[in-house]
C-alpha positions as CSV (number, residue, x, y, z in Angstrom):
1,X,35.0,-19.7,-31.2
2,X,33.4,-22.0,-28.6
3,X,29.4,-22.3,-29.2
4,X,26.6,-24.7,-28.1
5,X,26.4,-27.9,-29.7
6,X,22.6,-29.1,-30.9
7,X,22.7,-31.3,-28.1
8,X,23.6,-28.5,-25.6
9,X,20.8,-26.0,-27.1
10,X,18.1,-29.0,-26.6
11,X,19.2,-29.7,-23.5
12,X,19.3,-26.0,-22.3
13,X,15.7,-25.7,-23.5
14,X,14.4,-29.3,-22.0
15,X,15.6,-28.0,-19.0
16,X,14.5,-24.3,-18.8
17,X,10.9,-25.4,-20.2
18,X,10.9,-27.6,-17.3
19,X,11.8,-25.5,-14.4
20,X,9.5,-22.9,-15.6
21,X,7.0,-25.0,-16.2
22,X,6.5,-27.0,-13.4
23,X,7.0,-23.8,-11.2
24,X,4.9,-21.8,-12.0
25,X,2.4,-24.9,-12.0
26,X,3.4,-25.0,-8.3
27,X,3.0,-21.3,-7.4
28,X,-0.3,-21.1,-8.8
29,X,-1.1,-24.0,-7.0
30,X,0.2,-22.2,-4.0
31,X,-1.8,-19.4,-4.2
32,X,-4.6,-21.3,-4.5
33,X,-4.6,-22.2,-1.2
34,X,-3.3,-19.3,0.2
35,X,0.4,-19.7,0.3
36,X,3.5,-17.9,-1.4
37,X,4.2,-18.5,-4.5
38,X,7.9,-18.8,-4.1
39,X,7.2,-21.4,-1.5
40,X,6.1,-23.5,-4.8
41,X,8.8,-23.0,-7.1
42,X,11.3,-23.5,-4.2
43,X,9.5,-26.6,-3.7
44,X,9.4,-27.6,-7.5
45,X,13.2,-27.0,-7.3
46,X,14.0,-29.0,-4.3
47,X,12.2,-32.2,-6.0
48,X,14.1,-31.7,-9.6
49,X,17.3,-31.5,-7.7
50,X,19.5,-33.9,-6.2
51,X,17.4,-33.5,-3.3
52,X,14.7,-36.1,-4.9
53,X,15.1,-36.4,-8.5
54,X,19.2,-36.7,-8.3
55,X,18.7,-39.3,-5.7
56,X,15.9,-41.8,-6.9
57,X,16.7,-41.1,-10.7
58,X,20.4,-39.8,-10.8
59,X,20.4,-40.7,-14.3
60,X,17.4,-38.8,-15.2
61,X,18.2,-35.8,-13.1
62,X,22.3,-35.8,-14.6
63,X,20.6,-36.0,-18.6
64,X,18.4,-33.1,-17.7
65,X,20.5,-30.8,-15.6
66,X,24.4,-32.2,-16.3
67,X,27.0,-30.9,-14.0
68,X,29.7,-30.8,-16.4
69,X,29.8,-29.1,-19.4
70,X,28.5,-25.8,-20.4
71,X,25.1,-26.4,-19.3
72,X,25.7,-25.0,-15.5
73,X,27.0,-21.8,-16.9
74,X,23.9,-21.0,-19.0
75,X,21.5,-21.9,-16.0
76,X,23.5,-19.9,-13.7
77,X,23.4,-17.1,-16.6
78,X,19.6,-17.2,-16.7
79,X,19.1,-17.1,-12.9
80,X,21.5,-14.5,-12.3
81,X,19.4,-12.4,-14.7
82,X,16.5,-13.6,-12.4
83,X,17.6,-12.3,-9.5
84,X,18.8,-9.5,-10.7
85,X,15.5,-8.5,-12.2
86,X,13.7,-9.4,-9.2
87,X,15.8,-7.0,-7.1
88,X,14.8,-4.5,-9.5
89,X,10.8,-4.8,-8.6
90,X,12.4,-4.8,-5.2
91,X,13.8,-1.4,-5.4
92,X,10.5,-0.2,-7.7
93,X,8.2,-1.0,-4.2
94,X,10.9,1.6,-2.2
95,X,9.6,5.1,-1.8
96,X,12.5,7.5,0.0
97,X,9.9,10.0,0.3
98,X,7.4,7.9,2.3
99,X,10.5,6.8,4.4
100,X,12.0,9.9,5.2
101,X,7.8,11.2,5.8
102,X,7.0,8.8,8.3
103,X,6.9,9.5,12.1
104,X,8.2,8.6,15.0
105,X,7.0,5.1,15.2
106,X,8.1,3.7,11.9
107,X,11.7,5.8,12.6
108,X,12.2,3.5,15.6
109,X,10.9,0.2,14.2
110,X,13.2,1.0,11.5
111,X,16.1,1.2,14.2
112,X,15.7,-1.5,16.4
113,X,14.2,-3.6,13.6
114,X,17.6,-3.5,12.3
115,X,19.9,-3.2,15.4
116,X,18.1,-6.2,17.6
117,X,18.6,-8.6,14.7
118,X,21.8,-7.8,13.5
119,X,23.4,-7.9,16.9
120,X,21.8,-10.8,18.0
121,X,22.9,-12.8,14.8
122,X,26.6,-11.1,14.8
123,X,26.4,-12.8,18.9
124,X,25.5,-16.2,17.7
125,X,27.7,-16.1,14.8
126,X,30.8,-15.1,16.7
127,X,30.3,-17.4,20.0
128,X,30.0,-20.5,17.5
129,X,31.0,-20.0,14.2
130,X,31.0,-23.8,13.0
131,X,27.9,-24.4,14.6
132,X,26.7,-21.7,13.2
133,X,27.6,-23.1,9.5
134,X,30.8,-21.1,9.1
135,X,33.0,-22.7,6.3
136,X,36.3,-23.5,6.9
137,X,38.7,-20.8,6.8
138,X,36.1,-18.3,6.5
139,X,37.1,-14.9,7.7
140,X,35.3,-14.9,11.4
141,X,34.4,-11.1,11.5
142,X,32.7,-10.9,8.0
143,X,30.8,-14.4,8.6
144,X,29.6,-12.5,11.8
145,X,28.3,-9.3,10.0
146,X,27.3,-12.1,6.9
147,X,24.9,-13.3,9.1
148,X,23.6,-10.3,11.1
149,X,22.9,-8.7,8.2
150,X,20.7,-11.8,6.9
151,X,18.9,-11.8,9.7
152,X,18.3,-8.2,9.5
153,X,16.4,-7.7,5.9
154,X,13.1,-8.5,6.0
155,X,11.4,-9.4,2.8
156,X,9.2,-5.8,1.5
157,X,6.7,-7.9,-1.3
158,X,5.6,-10.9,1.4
159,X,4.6,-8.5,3.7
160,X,3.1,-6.3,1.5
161,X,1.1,-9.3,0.4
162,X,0.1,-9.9,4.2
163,X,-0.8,-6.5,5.1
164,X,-3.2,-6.8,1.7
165,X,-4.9,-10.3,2.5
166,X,-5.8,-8.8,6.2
167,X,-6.7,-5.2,5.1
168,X,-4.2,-3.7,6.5
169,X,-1.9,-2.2,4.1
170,X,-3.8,1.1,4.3
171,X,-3.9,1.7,8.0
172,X,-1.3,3.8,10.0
173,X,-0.1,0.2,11.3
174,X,0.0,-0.5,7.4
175,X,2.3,2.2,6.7
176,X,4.5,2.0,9.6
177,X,5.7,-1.5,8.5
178,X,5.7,-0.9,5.0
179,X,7.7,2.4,5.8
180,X,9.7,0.3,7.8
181,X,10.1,-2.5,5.9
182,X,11.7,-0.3,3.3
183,X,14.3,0.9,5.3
184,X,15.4,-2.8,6.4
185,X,15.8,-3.7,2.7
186,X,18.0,-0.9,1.9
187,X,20.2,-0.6,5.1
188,X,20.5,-4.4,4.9
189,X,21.7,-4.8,1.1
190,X,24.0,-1.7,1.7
191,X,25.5,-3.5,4.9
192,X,25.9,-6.9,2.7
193,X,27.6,-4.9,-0.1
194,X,30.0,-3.9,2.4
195,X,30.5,-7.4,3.5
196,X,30.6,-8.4,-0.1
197,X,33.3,-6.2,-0.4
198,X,35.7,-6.9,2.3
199,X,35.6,-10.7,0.9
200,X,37.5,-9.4,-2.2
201,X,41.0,-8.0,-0.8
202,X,42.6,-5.7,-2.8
203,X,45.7,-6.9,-5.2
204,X,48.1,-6.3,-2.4
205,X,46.2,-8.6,-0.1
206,X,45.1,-6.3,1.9
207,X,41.1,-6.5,3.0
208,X,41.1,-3.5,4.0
209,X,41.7,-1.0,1.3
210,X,39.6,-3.4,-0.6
211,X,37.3,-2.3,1.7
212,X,37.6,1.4,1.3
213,X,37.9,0.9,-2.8
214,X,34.2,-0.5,-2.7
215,X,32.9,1.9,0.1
216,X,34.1,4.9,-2.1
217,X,32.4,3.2,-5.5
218,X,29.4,2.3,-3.4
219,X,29.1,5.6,-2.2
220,X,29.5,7.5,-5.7
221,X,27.2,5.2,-7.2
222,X,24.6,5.3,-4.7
223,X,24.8,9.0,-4.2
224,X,24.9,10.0,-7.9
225,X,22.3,7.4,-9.1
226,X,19.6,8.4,-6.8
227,X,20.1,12.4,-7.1
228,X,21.3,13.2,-10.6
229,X,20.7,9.8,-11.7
230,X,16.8,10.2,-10.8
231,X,16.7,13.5,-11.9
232,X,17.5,12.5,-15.8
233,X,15.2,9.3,-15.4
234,X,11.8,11.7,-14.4
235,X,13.4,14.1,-17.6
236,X,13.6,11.0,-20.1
237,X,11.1,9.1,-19.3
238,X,8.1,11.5,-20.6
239,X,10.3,12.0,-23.7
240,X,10.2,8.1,-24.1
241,X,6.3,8.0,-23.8
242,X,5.7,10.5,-26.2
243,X,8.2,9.5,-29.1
244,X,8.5,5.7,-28.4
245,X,6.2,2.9,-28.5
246,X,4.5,2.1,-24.8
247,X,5.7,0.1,-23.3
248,X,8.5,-1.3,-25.3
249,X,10.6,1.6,-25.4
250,X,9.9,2.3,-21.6
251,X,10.5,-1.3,-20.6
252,X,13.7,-1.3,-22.6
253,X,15.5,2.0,-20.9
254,X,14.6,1.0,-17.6
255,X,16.3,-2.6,-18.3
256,X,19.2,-1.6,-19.8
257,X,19.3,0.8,-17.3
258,X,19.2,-2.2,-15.0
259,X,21.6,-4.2,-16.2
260,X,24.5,-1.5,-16.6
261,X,23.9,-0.6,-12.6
262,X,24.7,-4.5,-12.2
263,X,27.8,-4.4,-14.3
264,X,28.9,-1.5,-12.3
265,X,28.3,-2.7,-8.4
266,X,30.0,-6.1,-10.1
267,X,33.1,-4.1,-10.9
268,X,33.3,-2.1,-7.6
269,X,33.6,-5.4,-5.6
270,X,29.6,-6.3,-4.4
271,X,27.2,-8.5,-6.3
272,X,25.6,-6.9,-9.3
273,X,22.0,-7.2,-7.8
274,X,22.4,-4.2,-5.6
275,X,22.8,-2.0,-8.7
276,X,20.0,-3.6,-10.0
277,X,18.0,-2.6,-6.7
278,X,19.3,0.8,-6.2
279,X,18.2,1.5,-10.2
280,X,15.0,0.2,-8.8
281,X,14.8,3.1,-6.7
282,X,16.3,5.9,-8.6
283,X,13.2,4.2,-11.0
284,X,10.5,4.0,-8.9
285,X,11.2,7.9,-7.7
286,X,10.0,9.0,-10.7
287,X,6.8,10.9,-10.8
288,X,6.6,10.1,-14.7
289,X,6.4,6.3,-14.1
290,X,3.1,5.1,-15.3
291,X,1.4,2.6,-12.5
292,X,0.9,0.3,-15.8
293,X,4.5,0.6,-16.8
294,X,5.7,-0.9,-13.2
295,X,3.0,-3.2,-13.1
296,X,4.0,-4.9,-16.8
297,X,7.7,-5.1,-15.3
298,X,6.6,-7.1,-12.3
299,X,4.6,-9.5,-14.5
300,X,7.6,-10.1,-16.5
301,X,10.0,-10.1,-13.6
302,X,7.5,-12.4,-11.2
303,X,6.9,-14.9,-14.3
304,X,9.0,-15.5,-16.0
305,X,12.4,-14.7,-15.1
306,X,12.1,-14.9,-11.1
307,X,10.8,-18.6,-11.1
308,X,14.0,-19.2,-12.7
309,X,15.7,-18.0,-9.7
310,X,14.2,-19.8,-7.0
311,X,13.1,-23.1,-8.6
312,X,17.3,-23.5,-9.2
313,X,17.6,-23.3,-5.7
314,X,17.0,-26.7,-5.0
315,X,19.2,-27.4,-8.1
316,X,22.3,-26.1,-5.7
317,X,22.1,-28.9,-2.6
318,X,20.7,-31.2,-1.0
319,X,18.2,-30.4,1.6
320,X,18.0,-34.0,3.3
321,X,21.4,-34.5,3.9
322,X,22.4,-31.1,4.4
323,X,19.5,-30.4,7.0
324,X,21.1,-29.7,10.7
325,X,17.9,-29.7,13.2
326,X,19.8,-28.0,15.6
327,X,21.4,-25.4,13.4
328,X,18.2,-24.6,11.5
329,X,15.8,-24.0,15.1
330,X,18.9,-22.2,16.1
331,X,18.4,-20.0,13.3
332,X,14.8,-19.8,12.9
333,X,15.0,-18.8,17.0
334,X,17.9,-16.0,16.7
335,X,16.2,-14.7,13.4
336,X,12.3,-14.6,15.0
337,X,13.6,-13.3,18.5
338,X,15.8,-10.4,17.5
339,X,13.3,-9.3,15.0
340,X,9.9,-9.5,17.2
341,X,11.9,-7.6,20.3
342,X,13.7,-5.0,17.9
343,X,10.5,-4.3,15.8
344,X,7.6,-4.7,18.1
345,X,10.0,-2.5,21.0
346,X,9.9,0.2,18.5
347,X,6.3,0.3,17.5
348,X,5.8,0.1,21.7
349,X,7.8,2.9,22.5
350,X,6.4,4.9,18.7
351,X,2.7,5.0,21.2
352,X,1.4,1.6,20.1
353,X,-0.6,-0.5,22.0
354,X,0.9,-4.1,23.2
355,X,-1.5,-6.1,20.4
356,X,-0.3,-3.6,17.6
357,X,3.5,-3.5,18.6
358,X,3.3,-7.3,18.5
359,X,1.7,-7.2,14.9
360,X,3.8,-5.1,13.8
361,X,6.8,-7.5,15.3
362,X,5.3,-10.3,13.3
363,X,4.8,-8.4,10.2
364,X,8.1,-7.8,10.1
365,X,9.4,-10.8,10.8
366,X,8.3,-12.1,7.6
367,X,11.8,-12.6,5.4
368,X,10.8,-14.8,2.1
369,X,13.6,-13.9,-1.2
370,X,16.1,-11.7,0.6
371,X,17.6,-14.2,2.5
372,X,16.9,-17.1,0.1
373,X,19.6,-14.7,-1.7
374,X,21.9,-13.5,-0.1
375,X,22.2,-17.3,1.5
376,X,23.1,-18.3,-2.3
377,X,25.8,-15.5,-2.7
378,X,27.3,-16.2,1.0
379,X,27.5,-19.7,-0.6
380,X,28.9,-19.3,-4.2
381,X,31.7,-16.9,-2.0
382,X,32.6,-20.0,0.2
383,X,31.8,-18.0,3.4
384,X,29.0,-20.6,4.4
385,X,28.2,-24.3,4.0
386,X,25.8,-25.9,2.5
387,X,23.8,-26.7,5.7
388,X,23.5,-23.1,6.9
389,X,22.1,-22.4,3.3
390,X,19.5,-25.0,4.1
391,X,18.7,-23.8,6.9
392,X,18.4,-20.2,6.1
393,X,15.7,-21.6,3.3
394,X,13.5,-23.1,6.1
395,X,13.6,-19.9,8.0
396,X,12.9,-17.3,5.5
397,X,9.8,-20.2,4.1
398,X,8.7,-20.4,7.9
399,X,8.4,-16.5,8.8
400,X,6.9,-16.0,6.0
401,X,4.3,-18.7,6.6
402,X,3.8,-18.3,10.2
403,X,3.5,-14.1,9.7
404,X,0.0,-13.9,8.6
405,X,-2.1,-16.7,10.6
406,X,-0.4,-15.4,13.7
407,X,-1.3,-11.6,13.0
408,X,-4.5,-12.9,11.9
409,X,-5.2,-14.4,15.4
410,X,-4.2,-11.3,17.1
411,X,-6.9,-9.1,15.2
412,X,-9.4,-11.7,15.7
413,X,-9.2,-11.8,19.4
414,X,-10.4,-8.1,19.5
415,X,-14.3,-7.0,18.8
416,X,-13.7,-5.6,15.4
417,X,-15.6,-1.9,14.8
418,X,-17.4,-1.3,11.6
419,X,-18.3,1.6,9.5
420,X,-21.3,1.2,9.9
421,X,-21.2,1.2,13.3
422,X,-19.8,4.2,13.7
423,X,-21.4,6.7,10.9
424,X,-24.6,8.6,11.8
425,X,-26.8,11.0,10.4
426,X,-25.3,14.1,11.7
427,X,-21.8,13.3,9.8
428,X,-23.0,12.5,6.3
429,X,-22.4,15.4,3.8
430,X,-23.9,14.8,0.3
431,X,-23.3,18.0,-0.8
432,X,-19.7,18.8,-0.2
433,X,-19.3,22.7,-0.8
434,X,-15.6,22.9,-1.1
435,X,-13.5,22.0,-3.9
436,X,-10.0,21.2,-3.0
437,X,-8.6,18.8,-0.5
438,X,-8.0,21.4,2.1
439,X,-10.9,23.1,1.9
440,X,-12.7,19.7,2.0
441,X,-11.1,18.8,5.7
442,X,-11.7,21.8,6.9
443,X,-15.5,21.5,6.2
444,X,-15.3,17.9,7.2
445,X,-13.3,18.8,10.4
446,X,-15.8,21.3,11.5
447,X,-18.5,18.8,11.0
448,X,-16.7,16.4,13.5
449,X,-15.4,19.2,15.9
450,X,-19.0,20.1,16.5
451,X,-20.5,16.5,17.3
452,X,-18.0,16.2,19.8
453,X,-17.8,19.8,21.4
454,X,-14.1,19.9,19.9
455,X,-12.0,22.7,18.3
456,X,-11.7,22.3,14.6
457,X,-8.7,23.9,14.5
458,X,-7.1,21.3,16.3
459,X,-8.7,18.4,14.1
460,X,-7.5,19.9,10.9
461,X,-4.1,20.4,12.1
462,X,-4.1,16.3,12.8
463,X,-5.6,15.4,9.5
464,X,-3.5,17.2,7.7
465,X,-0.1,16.1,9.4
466,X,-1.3,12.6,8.8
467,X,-2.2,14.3,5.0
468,X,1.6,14.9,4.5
469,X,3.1,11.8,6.1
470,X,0.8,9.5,3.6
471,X,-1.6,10.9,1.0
472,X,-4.7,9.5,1.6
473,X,-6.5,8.9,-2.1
474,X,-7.6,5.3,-2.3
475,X,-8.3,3.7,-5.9
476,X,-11.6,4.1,-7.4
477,X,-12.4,7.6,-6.6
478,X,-12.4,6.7,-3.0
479,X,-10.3,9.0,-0.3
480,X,-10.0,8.0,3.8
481,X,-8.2,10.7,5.7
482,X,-7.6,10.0,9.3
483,X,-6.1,10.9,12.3
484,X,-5.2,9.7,16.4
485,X,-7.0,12.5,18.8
486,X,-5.9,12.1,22.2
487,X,-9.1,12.2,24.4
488,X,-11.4,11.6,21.8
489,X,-14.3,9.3,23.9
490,X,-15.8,7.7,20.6
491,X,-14.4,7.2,16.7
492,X,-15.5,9.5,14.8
493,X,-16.4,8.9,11.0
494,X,-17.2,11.7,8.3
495,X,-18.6,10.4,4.9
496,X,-19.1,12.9,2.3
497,X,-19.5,13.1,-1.3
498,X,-17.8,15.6,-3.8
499,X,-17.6,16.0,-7.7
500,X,-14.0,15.5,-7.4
501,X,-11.1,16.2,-4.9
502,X,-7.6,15.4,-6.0
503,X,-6.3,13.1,-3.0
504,X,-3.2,11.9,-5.0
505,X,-4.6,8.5,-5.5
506,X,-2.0,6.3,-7.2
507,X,-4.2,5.5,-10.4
508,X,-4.7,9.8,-10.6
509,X,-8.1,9.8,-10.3
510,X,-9.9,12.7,-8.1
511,X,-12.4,11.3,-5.2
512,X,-16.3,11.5,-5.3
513,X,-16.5,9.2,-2.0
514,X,-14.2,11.0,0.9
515,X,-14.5,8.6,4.4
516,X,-12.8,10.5,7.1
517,X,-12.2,8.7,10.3
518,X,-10.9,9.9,13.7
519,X,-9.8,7.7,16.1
520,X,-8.7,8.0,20.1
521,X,-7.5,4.5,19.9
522,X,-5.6,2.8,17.6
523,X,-6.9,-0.5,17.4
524,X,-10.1,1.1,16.6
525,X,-8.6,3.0,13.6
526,X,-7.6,0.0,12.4
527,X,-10.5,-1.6,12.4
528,X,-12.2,1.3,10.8
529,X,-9.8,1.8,7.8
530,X,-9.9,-2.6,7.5
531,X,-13.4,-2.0,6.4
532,X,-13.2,0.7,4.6
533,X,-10.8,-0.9,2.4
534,X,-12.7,-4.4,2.6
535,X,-16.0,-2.7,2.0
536,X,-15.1,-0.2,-1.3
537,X,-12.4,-2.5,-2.7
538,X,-14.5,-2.8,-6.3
539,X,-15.5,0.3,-8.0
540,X,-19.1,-0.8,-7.5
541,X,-19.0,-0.5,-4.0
542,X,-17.9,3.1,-4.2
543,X,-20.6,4.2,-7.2
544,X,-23.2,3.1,-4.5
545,X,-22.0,4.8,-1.8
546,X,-21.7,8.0,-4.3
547,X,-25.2,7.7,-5.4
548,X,-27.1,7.5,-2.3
549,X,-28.7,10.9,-2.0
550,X,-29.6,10.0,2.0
551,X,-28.7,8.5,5.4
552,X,-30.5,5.7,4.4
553,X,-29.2,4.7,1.5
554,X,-25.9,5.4,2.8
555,X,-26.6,2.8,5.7
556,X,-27.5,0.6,2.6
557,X,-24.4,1.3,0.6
558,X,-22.4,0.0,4.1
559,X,-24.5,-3.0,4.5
560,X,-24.1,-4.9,0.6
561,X,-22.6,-7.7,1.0
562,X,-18.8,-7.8,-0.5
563,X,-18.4,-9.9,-3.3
């Protein structure tokens, strides 16, 4: 039986402790300045690899990561596990339900956020092909789709991370993109399975029953994994929290659960990391999924086997000579056009203004991981060269760089509206009579309707629409219900204070502090909900506002400085 020699086993751990090491050095030196993490460990890859280390000190780089031998198997076994876990946080951040909730706007950013990228990349690709990094003899049609599907997918965590740093993630613009966002990730890696797939013909030779052999599989697993599938997870998991030891015996279903989705999509014809990310799903559905639970697998996932991943991918080429100028602006151009016309269309024609449409646009823009990997499988198939690779690094690093300064510029051009702005005497209840969430808008509603001669009716029935699309319990005991009114001449914000309303806050707490704001304009709401969730971000901020016992102290609460 073949085995490791000592020599092997050092070398395997000289050179894991290296790349994990000096990765996650990098990333955390990446986020202290604001950047991406993976933007480091990329980085920390790119100088280890032939790029820099292979080419000043090729004997140094060979001894550590030898190209012959069994050590490129084990490293390509540990960062397939890497990417395979990582697509499994992916698929944990997916909510169908919010998906399917959302309105009109995020249904057609979904759309044309898909559709204006994918055809503009499947134009390019087929009108130049080798220019377009095309390897030779690579089936034309499915290096088309290849690459209109990559520039489709837009990367979910890096833009949840930018909607975060601005204070945005919690606004209706927020949760359009996010909403959206979803819906890119999983229409895209279900369009690159099927590309996947028609690159393995069947015995006979023939693509195209290959084709309809991994459609059906694909199909059956997708279908039975997220209905019965996630039906038996949200039965077994309480079973495992009450007879097992938290988390271990969690953490260990869920990853064998993980990793036997990934053997099956391996054997139906597509890559095993989109069973990983549809078990991500069928996972995350799960009502019984503790918040700690998820948050203990992305810790593992994000630090230890995910640098892995993308610190090997400068281990795979080199990005000096293979960099093409023309091919990687061409890219960066066709991947940023197609997505800021398709997305920010959509929000435009959804009923956003021009400056939200366009942040929305750039939002989704952002690309980060997804393309990094589906550039490496496209690569290890032989259905791209090595400089299209390279270049489809650059561009997921740059939209992902560029995303947030630029929407940060766009909000910063506007006057920006405060809570405290806004609230007056006349709305501040500090004795909330009712004692359930409906019964709480509807006594918060009649507050509002009366300041501004309205029907309350009407304002009720708009909360509570917005109510189903997106619960609106913040963390810390803090819910901000809010609504668009057509007409309304001034926002409109209700703060009142409750022993405890169940909101369906994500860490289950009920909420003592209930903000409700009512906008005519969007960019106002915004605004509004940006401070809201700047201002009451720490628990202390929120015990203040719950304590003040008048106006005044109220006005106080709003005016501490956040720390």
């Amino acid at each position: 039986m073949q085995h490791l020699s000592p020599h092997d086993v050092m070398t395997m751990f000289l050179a894991l402790a290296t790349l994990l090491g000096c990765a996650k050095l990098a990333a955390e030196l990446m986020q202290k300045i604001g950047q991406p993490p993976v933007l480091g460990e990329i980085s920390v890859g790119i100088f280890l690899g032939p790029t820099v280390l292979g080419h000043y000190r090729p004997h140094a780089y060979e001894t550590l990561f030898p190209t012959t031998g069994p050590m490129p198997i084990v490293l390509e076994t540990v960062t397939t596990l890497g990417v395979v876990f990582f697509l499994l946080t992916a698929g944990l951040e997916i909510d169908l339900r919010s998906i399917f909730r959302q309105g009109k706007s995020a249904l057609l950013v979904s759309i044309f956020g898909v559709a204006f990228p994918f055809a503009s990349g499947v134009l390019a690709a087929s009108a130049f092909p080798k220019y377009m990094g095309a390897e030779a003899g690579a089936n034309p049609l499915i290096f088309a789709l290849f690459v209109g599907t990559a520039l489709s997918i837009s990367a979910l965590p890096v833009i949840a991370k930018i909607l975060m740093d601005l204070n945005l993630l919690r606004t209706e613009m927020g949760t359009v993109i996010i909403s959206s966002a979803m819906f890119d990730d999983l229409v895209g890696w279900i369009l690159f399975s099927f590309v996947l797939g028609m690159m393995h013909p069947s015995a006979d030779g023939s693509i195209g029953s290959g084709v309809k052999h991994t459609i059906v599989l694909v199909l059956l697993f997708v279908g039975i994994t997220l209905t019965l599938g996630r039906w038996l997870i949200d039965k077994i998991l309480p079973v495992l929290q009450a007879h097992t030891t938290w988390p271990g015996g969690v953490l260990g279903f869920i990853f064998t659960l993980t990793m036997l989705g990934a053997a099956f999509t391996e054997y139906a014809g597509i890559h095993a990391v989109f069973g990983a990310f549809v078990v991500g799903i069928a996972v995350g559905e799960s009502t019984h999924l503790r918040q700690r639970t998820s948050q203990h697998i992305h810790q593992i996932v994000t630090n230890v086997f995910a640098p892995f991943f993308f610190a090997s991918i400068g281990l795979r080429t080199n990005f000096v000579s293979n960099f093409h100028l023309g091919l990687t602006v061409t890219v960066i151009g066709v991947a940023c056009v197609g997505k800021l016309l398709g997305a920010g269309w959509g929000a435009r024609l959804g009923g956003m203004d021009p400056t939200s449409s366009l942040a929305v646009g750039l939002a989704m823009n952002a690309r980060g991981a997804m393309e990094i990997i589906l550039g490496i499988l496209a690569m290890q198939a032989g259905l791209i060269r090595e400089n299209m690779f390279v270049a489809m690094v650059i561009m997921a690093l740059f939209t992902s760089l560029v995303s947030a300064p630029a929407i940060h510029f766009l909000i910063r051009r506007r006057r920006k509206l405060t809570l405290k702005d806004t609230v007056t005497a006349k709305l501040f209840l500090p004795n909330l009579a009712a004692k359930t969430r409906l019964g709480a808008l509807r006594e918060m509603c009649e507050v509002a309707a009366e300041a501004v001669s309205n029907a309350p009716e009407r304002l009720l029935r708009l909360v509570s629409e917005r109510e189903h699309v997106l619960p609106s319990g913040w963390e810390n005991e803090l819910a901000v219900p809010h609504a668009r009114v057509n007409g309304l001449a001034r926002p409109l914000v209700v703060v009142a204070k409750s022993e405890g309303i169940d909101f369906d806050a994500r860490d289950g707490k009920p909420a003592r502090l209930i903000i409700m704001i009512l906008t005519g304009d969007n960019q106002s709401q915004h605004d509004l909900l940006g401070d809201a969730s700047e201002l009451f971000s720490r628990k202390e901020a929120v015990e203040q506002a719950v304590n003040a016992n008048s106006f005044l102290e109220l006005v106080a609460a709003l005016n501490a400085p956040v720390r």
